[in-house]
N, C-alpha and C positions, 0 to 999 in steps of 0.2 A: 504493500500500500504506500508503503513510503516513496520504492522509488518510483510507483508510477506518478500520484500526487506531485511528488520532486520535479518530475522533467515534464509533465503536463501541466500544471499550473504557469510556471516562469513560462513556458513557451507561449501560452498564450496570453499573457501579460507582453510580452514582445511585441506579438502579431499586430495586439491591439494598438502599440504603440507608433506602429508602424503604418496602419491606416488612418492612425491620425493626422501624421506626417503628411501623408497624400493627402493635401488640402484640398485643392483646386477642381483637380480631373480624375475622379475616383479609377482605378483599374476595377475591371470587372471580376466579382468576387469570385465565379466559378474559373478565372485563371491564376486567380491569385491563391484559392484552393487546392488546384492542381499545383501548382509548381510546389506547394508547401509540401503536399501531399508524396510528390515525386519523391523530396529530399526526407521523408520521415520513411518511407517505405521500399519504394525502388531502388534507390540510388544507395539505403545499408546494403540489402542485399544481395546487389553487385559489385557491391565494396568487396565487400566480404568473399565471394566468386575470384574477384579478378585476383585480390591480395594472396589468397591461396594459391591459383593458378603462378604466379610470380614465386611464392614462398618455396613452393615444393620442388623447383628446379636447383633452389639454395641449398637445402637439406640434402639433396641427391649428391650434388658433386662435393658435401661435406664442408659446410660452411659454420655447421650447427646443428643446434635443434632451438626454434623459438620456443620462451619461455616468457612466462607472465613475471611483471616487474613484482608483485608482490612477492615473490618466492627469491627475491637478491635478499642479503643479508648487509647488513651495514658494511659498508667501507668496500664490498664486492664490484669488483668493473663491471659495468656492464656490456653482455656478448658483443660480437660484433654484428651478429645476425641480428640481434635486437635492434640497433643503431639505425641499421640501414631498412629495416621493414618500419619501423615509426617515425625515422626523416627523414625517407627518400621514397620508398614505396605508398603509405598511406597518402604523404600528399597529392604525389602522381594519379593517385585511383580515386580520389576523395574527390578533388576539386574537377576533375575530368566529368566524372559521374553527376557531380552538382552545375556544372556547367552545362550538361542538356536541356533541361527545360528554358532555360536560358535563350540557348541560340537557338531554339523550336519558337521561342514567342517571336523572337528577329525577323525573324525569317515566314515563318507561318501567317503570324500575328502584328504582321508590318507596323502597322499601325497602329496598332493599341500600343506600343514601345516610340516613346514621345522622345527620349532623352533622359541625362543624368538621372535626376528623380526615379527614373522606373525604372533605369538598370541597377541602381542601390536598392530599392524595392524587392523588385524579384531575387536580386541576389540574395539579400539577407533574408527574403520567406525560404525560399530552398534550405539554405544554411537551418533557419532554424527548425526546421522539418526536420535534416540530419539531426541536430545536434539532438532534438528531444528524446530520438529514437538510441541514441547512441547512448545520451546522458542516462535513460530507463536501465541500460543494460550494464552499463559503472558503477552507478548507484546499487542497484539488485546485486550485483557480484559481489562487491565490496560488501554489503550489509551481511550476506549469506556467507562468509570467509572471515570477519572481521569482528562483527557484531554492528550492532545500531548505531555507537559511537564513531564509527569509522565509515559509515555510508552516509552518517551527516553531514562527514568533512567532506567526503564527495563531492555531496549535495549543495554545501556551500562555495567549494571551490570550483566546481562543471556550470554550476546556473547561474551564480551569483557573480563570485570574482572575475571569472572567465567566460559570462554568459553570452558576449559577442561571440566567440572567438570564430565558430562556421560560418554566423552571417559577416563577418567582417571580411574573412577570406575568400566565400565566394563573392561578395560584393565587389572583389577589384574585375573580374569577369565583365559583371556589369556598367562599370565603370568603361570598358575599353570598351563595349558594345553600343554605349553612348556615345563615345567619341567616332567611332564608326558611321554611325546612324547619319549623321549631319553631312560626314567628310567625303569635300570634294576630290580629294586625292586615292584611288586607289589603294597605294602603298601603304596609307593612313590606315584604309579598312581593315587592310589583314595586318597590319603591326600591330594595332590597339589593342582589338580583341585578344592575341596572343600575349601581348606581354600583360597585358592584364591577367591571364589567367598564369600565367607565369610567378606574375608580383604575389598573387592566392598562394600557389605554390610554396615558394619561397617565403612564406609570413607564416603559414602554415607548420614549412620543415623543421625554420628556426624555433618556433614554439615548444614540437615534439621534441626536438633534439635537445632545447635547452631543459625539459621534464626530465628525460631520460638520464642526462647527463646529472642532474641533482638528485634522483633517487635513490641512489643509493647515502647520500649525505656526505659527509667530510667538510672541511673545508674549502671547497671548489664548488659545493652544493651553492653557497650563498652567490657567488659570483655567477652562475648558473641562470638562478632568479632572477636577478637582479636585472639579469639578458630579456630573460621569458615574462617577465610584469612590464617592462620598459616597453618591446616592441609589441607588446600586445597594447599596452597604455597607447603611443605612438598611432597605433594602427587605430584605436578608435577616434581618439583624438580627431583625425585628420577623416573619420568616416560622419563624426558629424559638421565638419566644418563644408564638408561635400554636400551633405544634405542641407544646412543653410544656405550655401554659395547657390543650389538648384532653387530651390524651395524663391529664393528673393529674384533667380535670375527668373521663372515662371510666372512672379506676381509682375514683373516689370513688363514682361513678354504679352501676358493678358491685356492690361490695361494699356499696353499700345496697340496690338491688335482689334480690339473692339471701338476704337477712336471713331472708325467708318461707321458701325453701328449705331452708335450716337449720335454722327452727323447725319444720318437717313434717318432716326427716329425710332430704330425697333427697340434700342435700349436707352433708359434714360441715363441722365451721367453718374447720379448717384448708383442705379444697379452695375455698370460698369466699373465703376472704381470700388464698388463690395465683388463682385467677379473676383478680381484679384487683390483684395484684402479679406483677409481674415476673420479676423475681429469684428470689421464694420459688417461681415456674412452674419456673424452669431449675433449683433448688437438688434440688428436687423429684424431679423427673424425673431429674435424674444420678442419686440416691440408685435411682430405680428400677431404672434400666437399670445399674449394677452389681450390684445385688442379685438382682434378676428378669430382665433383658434387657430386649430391646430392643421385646418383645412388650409389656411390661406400662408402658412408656414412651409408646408409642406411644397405647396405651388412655387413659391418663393427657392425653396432649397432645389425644388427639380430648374426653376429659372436658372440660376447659377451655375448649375451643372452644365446644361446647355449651352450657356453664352462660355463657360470655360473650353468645354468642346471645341464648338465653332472656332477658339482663339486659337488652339491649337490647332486645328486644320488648317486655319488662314496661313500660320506661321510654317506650317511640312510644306504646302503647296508651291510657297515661295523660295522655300529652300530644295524643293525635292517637285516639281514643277511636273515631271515624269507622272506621278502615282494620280494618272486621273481622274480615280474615285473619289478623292478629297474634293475637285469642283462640286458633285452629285451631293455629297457631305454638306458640304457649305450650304448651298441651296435648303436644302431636307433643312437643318439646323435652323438658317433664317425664319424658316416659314413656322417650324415648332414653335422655334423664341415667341413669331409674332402672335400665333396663337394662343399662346399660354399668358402673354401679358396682358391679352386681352379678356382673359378670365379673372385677371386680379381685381379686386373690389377696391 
């Protein structure tokens, strides 16, 4: 009960934090379910396929036999087989595997994938789909091997101290797939993407490697940490400063995009300027739903939805002029806006 509580609860404390983040232009829940989905179910179980597939050629030509760290004894090196399957093997299999549903939405789902914002998005829902699934089965070990006191520490240290750490690393995937999305360069599209999945990698390796290398403790344990808190610190650090920097460059993007809409009449300037604010969305909408209810709230939150749409279409279209479903979009979107505004009281 404990570990499942453990790694279900925080997880969805995440998720939810993460929808809130996506202010503007909701992703649609049934993709955003899925990819979570992929990373809590799919993507262990082929972990778990491929790392064996890899492991058992190690063992063959005599490299080892892997062993679980809990079975080192103080001050014991740890294998080398050990080493190389928890910083070089997992991350290879980990972030590859979380990076599918990823470049499925890219590609597939063209357009539902706006930029920044929704490649940090997605990245970190997969992520924390692994991590839940992963954290359920550390916790459960550990508690069953250990006792209660020891599946705590788990529990504090997988959800809480470390509770970014999947969605942080597959978030550099989507990161390079944002950068893709816009770029007029070729060269750009296939470099982003890789080294972003590369940067996951490599955040990843350093993390397991710096674990490994302090389990068994000594003196060199603390120097260890001190690697593995820091670039994981580092790695979040700069995951929300990414999510700010998207998050203010999308409310700026709205509110010049719908400029035209205002000047033709379908939006007035104040619905416009709450489009891409926040705040004045919620200030907004309270004022409705005491005075009108909950019906004329509602209308008001589907307005906004629409006019953020629409802002993002106007803005792919111009950058990405090719995809000419978005004209068909725009149109649809207008004609929504003007009808729904014209049900407000």
């Amino acid at each position: 009960m404990v570990a499942l509580l453990g790694s279900a609860i925080p997880a969805a404390i995440y998720v939810s934090i993460l929808w809130w983040l996506d202010r503007y232009e909701k992703e649609p829940w049934w993709l955003m379910a899925s990819t979570f989905l992929w990373g809590a179910i799919p993507a262990i179980v082929l972990a778990c396929v491929s790392q064996l597939v890899m492991i058992v050629p190690m063992v063959m030509i005599g490299l080892g036999e892997p062993s679980s760290l809990m079975d080192l004894k103080p001050g014991e090196p740890v294998p080398a087989i050990m080493a190389w399957i928890v910083a070089v093997v997992a991350p290879l299999t980990e972030e590859t595997l979380k990076a599918f549903p990823l470049f499925f939405i890219f590609f597939v789902f063209r357009r539902e994938f706006d930029g920044l914002m929704d490649g940090l998005l997605y990245g970190a829902l997969v992520g924390f789909g692994f991590a839940m699934t992963e954290n359920f089965f550390y916790i459960f070990g550990t508690g069953t091997a250990k006792g209660l006191e020891a599946e705590l520490g788990v529990f504090f240290a997988r959800t809480i101290l470390f509770g970014m750490m999947h969605a942080l690393w597959s978030s550099m995937f989507g990161v390079g797939l944002a950068i893709a999305r816009y770029s007029r360069s070729r060269l750009w599209t296939f470099l982003a993407p890789c080294g972003g999945l590369a940067l996951g990698m490599l955040m990843h390796g350093t993390h397991n490697f710096s674990a490994i290398m302090a389990s068994p403790g000594g003196e060199a344990a603390a120097v260890w940490i001190i690697i593995m808190i820091t670039s994981y610190g580092v790695g979040c650090l700069t995951w929300i400063v990414l999510v700010v920097v998207a998050g203010r460059h999308e409310a700026k993007m709205i509110r010049k995009e719908l400029e035209e809409e205002v000047a033709t009449g379908i939006l007035t300037d104040e619905q416009a300027i709450a489009c891409g604010r926040y705040r004045s969305r919620v200030v907004i909408r309270w004022r409705a739903f005491r005075e009108k209810g909950v019906g004329e709230c509602r209308k008001l939150g589907r307005l906004y939805c629409l006019a953020a749409d629409l802002a993002f279409k106007k803005h792919q279209h111009q950058l990405q002029p090719t995809e000419k479903r978005n004209v068909e979009e725009i149109s649809r979107l207008r004609s929504e806006i003007q009808s729904l505004n014209g049900s407000l009281e």
